[in-house]
C-alpha positions as CSV (number, residue, x, y, z in Angstrom):
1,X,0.0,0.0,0.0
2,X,2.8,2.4,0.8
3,X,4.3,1.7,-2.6
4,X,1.2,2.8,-4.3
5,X,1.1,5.9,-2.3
6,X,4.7,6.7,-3.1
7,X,4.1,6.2,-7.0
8,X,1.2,8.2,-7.3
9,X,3.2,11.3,-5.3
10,X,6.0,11.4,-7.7
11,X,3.8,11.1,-10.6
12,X,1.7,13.7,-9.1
13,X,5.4,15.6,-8.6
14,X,6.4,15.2,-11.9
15,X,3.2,16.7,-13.4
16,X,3.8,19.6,-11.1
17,X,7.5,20.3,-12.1
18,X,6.8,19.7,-15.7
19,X,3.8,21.7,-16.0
20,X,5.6,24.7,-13.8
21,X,8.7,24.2,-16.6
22,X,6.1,24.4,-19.5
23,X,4.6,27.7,-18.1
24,X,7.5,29.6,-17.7
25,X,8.9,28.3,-21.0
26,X,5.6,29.7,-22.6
27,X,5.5,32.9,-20.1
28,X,9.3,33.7,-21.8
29,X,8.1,33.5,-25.3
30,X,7.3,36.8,-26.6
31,X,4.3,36.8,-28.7
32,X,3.9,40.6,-29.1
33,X,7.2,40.4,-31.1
34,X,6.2,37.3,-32.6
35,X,3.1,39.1,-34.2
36,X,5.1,42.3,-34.8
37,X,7.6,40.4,-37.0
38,X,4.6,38.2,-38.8
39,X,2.3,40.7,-39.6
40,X,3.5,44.6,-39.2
41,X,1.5,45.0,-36.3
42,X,3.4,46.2,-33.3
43,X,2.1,47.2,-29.7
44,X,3.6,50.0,-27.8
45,X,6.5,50.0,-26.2
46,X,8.1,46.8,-27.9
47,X,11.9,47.1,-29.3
48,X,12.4,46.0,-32.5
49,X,15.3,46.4,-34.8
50,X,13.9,48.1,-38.0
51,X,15.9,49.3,-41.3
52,X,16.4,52.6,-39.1
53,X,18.0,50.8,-36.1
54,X,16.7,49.5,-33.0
55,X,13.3,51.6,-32.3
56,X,11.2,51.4,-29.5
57,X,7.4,51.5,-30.4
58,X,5.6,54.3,-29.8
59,X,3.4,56.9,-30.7
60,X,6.4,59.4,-31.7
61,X,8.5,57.3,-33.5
62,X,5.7,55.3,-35.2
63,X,5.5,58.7,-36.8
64,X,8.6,60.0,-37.4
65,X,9.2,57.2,-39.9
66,X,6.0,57.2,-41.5
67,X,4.0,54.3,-39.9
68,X,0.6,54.3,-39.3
69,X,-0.5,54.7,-35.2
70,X,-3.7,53.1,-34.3
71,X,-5.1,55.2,-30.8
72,X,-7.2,52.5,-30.2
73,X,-4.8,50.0,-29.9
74,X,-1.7,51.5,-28.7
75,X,0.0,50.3,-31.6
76,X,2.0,51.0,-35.1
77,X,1.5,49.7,-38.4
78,X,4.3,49.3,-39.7
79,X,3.4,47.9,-43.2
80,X,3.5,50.4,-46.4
81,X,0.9,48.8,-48.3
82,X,-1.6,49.5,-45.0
83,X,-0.4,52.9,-44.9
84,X,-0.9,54.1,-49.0
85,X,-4.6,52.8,-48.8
């Protein structure tokens, strides 16, 4: 019986140690620079290196190289094509 209990702790231990690695793995991953990169779309305050150096998003340097600022979102647009329409 104590054997059984014993298992079923360290199973129940490695769950928890595996699922607290698996959260902080996924907690490190940035997916506001993830999206940035993908799609143009970048929320405030994010550094990113652009063709102008490394830039730091906000509302005065989204301007200041001709991106678009969204108010609503707090973010830049950083795609042309979005920007001529």
């Amino acid at each position: 019986m104590k054997d059984i209990i014993y298992i079923i702790l360290s199973i129940i231990l490695i769950f928890l140690i595996v699922s607290i690695f698996l959260l902080t793995l996924f907690s490190a991953y940035d997916t506001n620079l993830d999206m940035c990169l993908d799609t143009g779309f970048c929320k405030q305050d994010l550094k990113i290196n652009t063709e102008y150096g490394e830039t730091i998003i906000n509302k005065a340097n989204c301007l200041k190289y001709g991106w678009k600022w969204i108010e609503e979102d707090n973010a830049c647009y950083l795609n042309n094509k979005f920007q001529k329409q």
